[in-house]
N, C-alpha and C positions, 0 to 999 in steps of 0.2 A: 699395207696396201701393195698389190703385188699386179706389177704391170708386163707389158709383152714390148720389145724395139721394133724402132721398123724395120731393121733388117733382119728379124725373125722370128720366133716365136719363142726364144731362149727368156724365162721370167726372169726381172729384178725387181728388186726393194725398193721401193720410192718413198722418198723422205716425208713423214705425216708433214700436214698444211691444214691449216681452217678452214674450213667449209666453204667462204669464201674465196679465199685463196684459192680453192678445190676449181670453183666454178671460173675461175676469171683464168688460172692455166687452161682450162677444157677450153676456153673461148681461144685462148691463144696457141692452142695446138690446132685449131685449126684455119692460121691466120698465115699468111706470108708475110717474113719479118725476113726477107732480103731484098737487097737492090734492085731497083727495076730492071728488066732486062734489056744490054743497050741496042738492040737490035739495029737500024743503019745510022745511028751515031756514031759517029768518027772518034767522039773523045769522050771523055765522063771528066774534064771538066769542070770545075764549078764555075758561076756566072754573078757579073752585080748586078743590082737593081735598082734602074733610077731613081730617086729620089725628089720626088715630084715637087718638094718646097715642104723642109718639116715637119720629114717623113723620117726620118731615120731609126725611131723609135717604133716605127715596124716593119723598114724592111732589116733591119738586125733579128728581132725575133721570129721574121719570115724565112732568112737563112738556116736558123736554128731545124726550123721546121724543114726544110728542105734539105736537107743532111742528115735526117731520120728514116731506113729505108721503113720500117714500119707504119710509119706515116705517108708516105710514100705510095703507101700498095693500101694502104687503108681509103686513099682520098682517091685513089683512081680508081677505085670502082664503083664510086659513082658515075650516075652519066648524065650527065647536063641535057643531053636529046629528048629524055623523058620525064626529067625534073621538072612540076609542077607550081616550083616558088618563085616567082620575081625575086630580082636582085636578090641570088642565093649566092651563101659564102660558098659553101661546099664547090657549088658549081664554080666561082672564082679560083680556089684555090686546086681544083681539081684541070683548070685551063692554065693554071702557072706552072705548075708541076709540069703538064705537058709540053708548054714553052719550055721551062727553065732546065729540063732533062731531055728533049726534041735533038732533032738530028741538025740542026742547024749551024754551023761549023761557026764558032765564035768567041772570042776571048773579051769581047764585050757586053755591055749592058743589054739584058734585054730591052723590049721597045718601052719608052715612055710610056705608048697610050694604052698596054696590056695590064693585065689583070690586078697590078700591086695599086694600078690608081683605081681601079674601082672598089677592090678592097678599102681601102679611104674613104671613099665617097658612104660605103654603107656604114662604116664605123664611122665617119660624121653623123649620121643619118641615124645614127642607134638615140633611143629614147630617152631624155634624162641629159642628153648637151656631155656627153663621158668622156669625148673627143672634141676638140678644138680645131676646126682649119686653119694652117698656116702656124700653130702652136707648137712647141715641144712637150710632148705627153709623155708619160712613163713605161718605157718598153715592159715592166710587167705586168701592167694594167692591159698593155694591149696581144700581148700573149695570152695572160686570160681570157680576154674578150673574145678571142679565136675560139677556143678550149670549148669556155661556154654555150657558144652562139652556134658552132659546130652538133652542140645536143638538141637544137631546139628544129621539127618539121624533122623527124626522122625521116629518111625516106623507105626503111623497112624492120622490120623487126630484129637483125641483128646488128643494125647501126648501133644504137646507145651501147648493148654489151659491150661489142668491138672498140671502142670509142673509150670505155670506161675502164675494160683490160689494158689500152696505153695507157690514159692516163691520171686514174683517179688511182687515190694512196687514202685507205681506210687508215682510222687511228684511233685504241681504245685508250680512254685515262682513266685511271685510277686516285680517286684525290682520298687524302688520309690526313683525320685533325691531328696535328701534333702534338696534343693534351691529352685526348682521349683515346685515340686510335680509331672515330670513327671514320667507315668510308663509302664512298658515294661513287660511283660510275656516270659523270656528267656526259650528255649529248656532244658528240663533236664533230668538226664538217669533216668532207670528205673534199679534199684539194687538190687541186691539179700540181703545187707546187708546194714544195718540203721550205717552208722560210725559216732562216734560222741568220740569231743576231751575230753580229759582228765587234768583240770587245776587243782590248789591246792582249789580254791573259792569253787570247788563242794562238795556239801557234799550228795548227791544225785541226782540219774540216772538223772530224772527231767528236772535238771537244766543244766545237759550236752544236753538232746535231746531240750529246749530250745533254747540253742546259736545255734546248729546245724540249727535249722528251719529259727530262726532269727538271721541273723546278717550282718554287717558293711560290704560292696565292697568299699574301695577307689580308687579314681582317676580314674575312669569312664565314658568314652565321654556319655553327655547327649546330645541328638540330639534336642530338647528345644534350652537349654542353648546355645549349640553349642561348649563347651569347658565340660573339664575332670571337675567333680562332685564326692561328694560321694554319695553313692547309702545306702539303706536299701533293705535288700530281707528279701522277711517273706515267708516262704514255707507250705503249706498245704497236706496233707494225698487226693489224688486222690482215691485211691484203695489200700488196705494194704493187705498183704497175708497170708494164713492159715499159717504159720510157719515165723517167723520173728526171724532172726538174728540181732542183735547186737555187734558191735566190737568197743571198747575202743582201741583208739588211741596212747597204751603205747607205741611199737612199732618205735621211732624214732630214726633211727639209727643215729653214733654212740652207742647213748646214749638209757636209759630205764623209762620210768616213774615210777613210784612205789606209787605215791596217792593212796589209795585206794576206790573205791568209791563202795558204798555199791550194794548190787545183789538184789532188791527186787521178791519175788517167785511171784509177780503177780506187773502186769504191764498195767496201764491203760492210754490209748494216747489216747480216746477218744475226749479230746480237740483240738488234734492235726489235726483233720480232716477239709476238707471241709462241709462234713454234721456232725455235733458237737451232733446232737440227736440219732446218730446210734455207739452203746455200743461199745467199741475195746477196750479188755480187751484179754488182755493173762498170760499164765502160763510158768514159768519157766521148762524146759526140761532137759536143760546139762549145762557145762560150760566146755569152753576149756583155761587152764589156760597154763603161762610160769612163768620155773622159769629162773635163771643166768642170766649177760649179756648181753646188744643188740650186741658187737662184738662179742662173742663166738658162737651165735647161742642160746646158751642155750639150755630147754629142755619142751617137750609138756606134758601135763598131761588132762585127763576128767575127768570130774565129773557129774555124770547123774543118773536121774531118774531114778529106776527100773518097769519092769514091775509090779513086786507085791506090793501093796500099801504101803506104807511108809518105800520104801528101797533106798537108794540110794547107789550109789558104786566109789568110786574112782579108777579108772585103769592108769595106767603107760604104756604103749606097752600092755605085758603081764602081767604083777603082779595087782591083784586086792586088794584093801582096801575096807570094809564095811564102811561108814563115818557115822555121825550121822543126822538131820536135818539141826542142825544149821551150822555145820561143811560143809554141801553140801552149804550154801547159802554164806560163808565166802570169805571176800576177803583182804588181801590174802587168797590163800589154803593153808594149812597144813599139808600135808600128813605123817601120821607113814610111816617112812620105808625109804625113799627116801633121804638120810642124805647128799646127796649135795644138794640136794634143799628145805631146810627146809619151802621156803615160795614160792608159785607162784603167779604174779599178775593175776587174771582174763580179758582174751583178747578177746572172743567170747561167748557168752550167744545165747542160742535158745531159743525161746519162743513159744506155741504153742496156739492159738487162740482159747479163749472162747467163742463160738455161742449161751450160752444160751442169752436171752435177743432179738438178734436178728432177728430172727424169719425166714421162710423159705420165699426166695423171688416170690415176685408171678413172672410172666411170661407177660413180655412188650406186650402193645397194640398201638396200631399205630407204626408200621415201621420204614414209612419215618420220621414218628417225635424223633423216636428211633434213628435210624441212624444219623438223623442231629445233635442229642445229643451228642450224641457218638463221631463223626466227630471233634463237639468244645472240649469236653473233652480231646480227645486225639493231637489237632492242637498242642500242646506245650509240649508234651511229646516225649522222643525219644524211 
């Protein structure tokens, strides 16, 4: 595959990718994946967010979001003046973003009655009771809920692609009986978020997204054999997304894991792919930690990126901390200030997808042989 730069028409080599992979760069070359521009702001800042009454389990993962310029420039080009959905997220989050990055000179909370409480109100309001008023709910459930709810009432035909370029991560499995060596290509979702468990063995990410790719199905009907087997699944990277989430499986109610397993600021899963010669390398953005209890609820905190080079900031709801380098990458967190939660495990990590190396994808030739590509790529995905 042999492309052209922008600054000239000198060709290079572009590393092969899956046909999906193919189409979801093409989508994201032509995306704006930098900061918004601060035009008459005074500061770039970050900002808290009040916490309306057990709320913190989404304004933690609302930070996350708002430290992503990709998302950032994705959600601002909606425009609420011509949006046609009552109580739309898009339109909420696309008036936070304007508040929370606005020119408003302030080292405090945005207002109470702005858009994070209405965001509330329609995730109370979501079908099925999935949210609780006045409850502690689970900051990954309600990251998701964002994620999802975000695909639904597109408001035009390059929404869902764009949408699906941040942040859906394809994944094929391969499962193989351990008797026979029969093997099967089971259906598997496509998730906004990489989960991967949390044992005492680990001593880095690594070897948690490892077990996660590979490992052990017992008792298994193998249609070979004709009676229950155990299976190996070994899972591969189909298509990974400008923005990749990670979630540590502390989380096990009753109970809380507390291992710590380290946060590296750059994260290379390269291996992890189907095509093993195309670079997937990403950077650390935020982290959304928990301290207390799995029965208590406990309590959300971020920890994120600043827009201005080597800032980072710890927020609470509304109370901000400046933290240091090392301090942003810790796990536990440690925040001054916060004296019932002296320590939080880190539970959600965002990472933001480094493009240099891979170069701008050229634009597919033959169709029909495009599409039948595509076709197999996707027969085993849901």
């Amino acid at each position: 595959m042999v492309v052209t730069t922008r600054r000239g028409t000198r060709a290079q080599q572009a590393p092969e990718r899956t046909i999906l992979q193919l189409e979801r760069d093409q989508v994201a070359a032509g995306m704006n994946m930098d900061w918004l521009p601060q035009g008459t702001r005074p500061n770039l800042n970050s900002r808290g967010i009040v916490n309306g009454g057990n709320l913190c389990y989404q304004s933690a993962p609302l930070q996350a979001l708002l430290h992503q310029p990709p998302f950032l420039q994705f959600i601002s080009q909606h425009d609420p003046a011509v949006c046609p959905v009552d109580n739309c997220l898009k339109c909420f989050l696309q008036q936070l973003v304007e508040e929370y990055w606005g020119p408003t000179f302030t080292y405090r909370a945005i207002r109470a009655a702005d858009d994070p409480h209405d965001i509330a109100v329609m995730s109370h309001e979501e079908p099925g009771n999935r949210f609780t008023p006045n409850e502690q709910e689970d900051a990954h459930d309600f990251y998701t809920w964002v994620l999802d709810a975000l695909s639904r009432d597109a408001p035009n035909r390059d929404w869902l692609p764009r949408l699906h370029t941040l942040y859906r991560i394809n994944i094929q499995a391969s499962d193989t009986c351990r008797t026979c060596g029969y093997v099967t290509n089971p259906p598997m979702d496509t998730p906004t978020t990489l989960d991967v468990g949390v044992l005492p063995k680990y001593t880095d990410i690594h070897q948690a997204i490892t077990d996660t790719l590979h490992h052990d199905i017992p008792g298994r009907h193998c249609r070979r054999c004709r009676q229950n087997r155990n299976f190996s699944r070994d899972c591969e990277i189909v298509a990974a997304p400008k923005i990749l989430v990670v979630m540590f499986r502390i989380l096990v109610y009753p109970s809380k894991i507390t291992h710590p397993i380290p946060c590296p600021e750059d994260l290379d899963l390269t291996a992890y792919q189907q095509v093993r010669t195309l670079p997937l390398r990403y950077r650390l953005s935020s982290l959304v930690s928990h301290g207390g209890g799995g029965e208590d609820g406990g309590h959300y905190i971020a920890t994120v990126r600043g827009q201005n080079a080597g800032t980072y900031t710890c927020i609470s709801d509304a109370a901000m901390m400046p933290v240091t380098h090392a301090e942003f990458l810790a796990n536990p967190q440690r925040p001054t200030g916060l004296t019932d939660y002296n320590q939080l495990q880190v539970y959600l990590l965002s990472y933001i997808r480094d493009d240099e190396g891979r170069a701008m994808p050229a634009a597919p030739t033959g169709r029909k042989g495009y599409k039948g590509r595509l076709r197999r790529e996707l027969r085993n995905l849901m």
